[in-house]
VEXDREN-2710 file (C-alpha; in Angstrom, 1 decimal):
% VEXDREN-2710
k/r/px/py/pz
1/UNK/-7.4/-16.6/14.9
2/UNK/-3.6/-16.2/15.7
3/UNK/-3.1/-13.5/18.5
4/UNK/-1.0/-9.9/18.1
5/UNK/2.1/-11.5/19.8
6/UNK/2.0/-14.8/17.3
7/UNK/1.6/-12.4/14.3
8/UNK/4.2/-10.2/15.4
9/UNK/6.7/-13.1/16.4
10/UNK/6.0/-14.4/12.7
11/UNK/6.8/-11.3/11.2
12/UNK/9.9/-11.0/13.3
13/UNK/11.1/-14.5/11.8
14/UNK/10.4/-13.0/8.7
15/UNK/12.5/-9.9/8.7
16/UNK/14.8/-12.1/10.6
17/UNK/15.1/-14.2/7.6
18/UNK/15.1/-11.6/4.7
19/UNK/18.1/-10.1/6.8
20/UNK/20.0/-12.8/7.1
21/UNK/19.3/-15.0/3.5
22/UNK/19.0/-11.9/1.8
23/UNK/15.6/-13.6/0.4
24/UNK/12.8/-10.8/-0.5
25/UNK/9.7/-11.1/1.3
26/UNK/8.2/-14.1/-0.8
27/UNK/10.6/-16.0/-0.6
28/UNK/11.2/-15.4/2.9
29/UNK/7.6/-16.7/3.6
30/UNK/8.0/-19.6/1.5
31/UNK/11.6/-20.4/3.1
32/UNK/9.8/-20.4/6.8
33/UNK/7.6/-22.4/5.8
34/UNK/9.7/-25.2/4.0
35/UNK/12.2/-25.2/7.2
36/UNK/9.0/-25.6/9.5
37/UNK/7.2/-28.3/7.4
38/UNK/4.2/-25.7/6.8
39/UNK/1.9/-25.4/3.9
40/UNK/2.0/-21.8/2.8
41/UNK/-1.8/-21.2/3.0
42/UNK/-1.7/-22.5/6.5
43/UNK/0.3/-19.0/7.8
44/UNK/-1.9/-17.0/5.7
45/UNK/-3.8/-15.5/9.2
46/UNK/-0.3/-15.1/10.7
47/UNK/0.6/-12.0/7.9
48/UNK/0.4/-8.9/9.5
49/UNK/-0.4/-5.4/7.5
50/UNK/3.2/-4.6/7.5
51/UNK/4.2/-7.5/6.4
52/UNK/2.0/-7.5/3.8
53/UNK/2.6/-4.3/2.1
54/UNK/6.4/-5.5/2.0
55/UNK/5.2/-8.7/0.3
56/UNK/2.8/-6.6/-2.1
57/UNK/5.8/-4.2/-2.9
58/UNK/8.1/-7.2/-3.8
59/UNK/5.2/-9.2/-5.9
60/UNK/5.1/-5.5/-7.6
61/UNK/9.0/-5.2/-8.4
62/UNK/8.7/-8.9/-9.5
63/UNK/5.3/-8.0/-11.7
64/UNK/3.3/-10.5/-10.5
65/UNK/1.1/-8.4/-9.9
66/UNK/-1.2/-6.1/-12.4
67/UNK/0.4/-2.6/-13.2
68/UNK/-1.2/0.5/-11.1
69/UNK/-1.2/4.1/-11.6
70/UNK/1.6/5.3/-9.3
71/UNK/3.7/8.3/-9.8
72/UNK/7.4/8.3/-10.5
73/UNK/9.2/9.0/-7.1
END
């Protein structure tokens, strides 16, 4: 189980990386993990809630994921 500080310092590299590669969240992820030699499912653990709302919003804009009742903003 990773600790607070290694999930934040992740999440920090991934922001880092969104800023700078103007990637969206998923492919930020992805991008760390192919510079790093990492399988994906191995930084799973390392996702933070934050983190993973901004990957669920961009899986959302990209529709991979089902369609849920939200109200127009």
């Amino acid at each position: 189980m990773p600790t607070k500080e290694e999930m934040l310092s992740f999440a920090k590299s991934i922001e880092k990386i969104v800023k700078e590669k103007d990637l969206n969240y998923i492919d930020a992820v992805t991008y760390f993990c192919e510079t790093n030699s990492l399988e994906v499912e191995s930084v799973t653990n390392l996702i933070n809630h934050s983190l993973k709302a901004k990957i669920a919003f961009d899986a959302s804009q990209l529709n991979l994921l089902p369609k849920s009742n939200t109200l127009p903003v």
